[in-house]
Every structure is written in C-alpha cells, then in structure tokens.
C-alpha positions in Angstrom: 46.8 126.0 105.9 48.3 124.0 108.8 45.9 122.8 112.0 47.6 121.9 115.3 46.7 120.7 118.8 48.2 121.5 121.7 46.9 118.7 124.6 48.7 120.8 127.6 47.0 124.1 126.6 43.9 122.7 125.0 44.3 124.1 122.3 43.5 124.0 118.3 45.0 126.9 116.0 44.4 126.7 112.5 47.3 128.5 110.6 46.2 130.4 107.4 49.7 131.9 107.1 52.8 131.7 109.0 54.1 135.4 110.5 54.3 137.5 113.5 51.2 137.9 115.4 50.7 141.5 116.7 46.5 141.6 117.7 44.7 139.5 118.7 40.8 139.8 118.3 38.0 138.1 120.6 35.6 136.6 118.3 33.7 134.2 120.5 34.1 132.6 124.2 37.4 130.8 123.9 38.0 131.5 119.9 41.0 133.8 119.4 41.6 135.3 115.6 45.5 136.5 115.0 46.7 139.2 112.6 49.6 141.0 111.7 50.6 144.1 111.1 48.9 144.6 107.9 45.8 143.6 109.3 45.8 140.3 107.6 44.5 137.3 109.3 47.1 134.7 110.4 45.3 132.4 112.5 42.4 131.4 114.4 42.8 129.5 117.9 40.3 127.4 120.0 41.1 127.3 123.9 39.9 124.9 126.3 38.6 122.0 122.8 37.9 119.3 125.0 35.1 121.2 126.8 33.4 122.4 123.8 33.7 119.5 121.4 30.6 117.3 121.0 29.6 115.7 118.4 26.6 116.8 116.1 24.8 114.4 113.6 23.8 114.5 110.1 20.6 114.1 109.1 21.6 110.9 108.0 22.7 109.6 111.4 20.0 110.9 113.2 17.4 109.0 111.6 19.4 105.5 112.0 20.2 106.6 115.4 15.8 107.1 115.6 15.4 104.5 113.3 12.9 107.0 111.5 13.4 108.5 107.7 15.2 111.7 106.8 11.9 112.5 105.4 10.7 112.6 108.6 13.3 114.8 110.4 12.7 117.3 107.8 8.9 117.3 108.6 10.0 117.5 112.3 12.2 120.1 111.1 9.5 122.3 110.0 7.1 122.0 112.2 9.5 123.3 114.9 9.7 119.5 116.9 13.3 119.6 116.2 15.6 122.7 115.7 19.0 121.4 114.0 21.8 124.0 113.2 22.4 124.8 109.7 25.8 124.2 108.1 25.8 125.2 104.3 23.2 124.0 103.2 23.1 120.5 105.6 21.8 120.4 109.1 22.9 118.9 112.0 21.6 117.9 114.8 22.4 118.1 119.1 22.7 114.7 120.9 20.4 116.4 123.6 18.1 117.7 120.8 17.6 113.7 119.5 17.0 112.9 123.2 14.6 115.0 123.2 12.8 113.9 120.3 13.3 110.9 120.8 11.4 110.4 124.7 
C-alpha cells in the first residue's frame, strides 16, 4: 500500500495495488474508488484534501482541551450533550462540537 499527495490537484490516493484503472466508482462527495478490469479495487482518491481536512480529537484531548475528565465526556456522551463520531471502538470529537460544549 502506497499513499501520495498531489498539492496542484489536491489530491490524496491511497494505492492498494498498482495496475490499469478502467472504472471508476463515486463513493462519496470528492472520494473516487479505482478498479480494474477484474473488478478488483486499485485505489481510493480524495479530491479537493485541504477543504475537507480538520482535525478531530480523542477523547483524551478533548478533556485537556476542557480541562474536564474523560469520565465526564462519556457522561456527556450519553446524555446526548455531546455527539462524537465513532471510529472502531474510540470516538472522536468536532472542534465546533467542543465549542459548543464548551460555551
């Protein structure tokens, strides 16, 4: 697996395998997937990274950032005060989601 940036296109591809792309399939709003032939997947690609790249916190750095416990953010959690995304089994959190909270 290979991942590249292209800064005059904007662009990210990660490269599962190298080969000769022959369809391309929307997945999401500026997220490409690239197969060949076979119908095996080749590689993904991001357009436009710079405008959808922001950084998300771990629970972790959310309660330093708060200066609260990640006890507390897990309450907060639950009773629907804050809505993280789930990754795995971690969360993490929006910047504008911990103003939020935090005002």
């Amino acid at each position: 697996m290979k991942i590249t940036y292209d800064k005059s296109a904007d662009a990210m591809a990660i490269v599962f395998r190298e080969g000769r792309i022959s369809k391309d399939m929307q997945i999401s709003e500026n997220v490409f997937a690239g197969f060949d032939r076979s119908g095996q997947l080749l590689e993904i690609q991001v357009l436009e990274v710079s405008k959808d790249v922001a950084p998300w916190f771990t629970l972790e750095a959310a309660a330093k950032m708060l200066e609260v416990s990640e006890r507390t953010l897990l309450r907060w959690i639950k009773s629907g005060k804050l809505k993280p995304a789930k990754v795995g089994r971690e969360y993490r959190i929006k910047p504008s989601d911990l103003k939020k909270v935090a005002s």
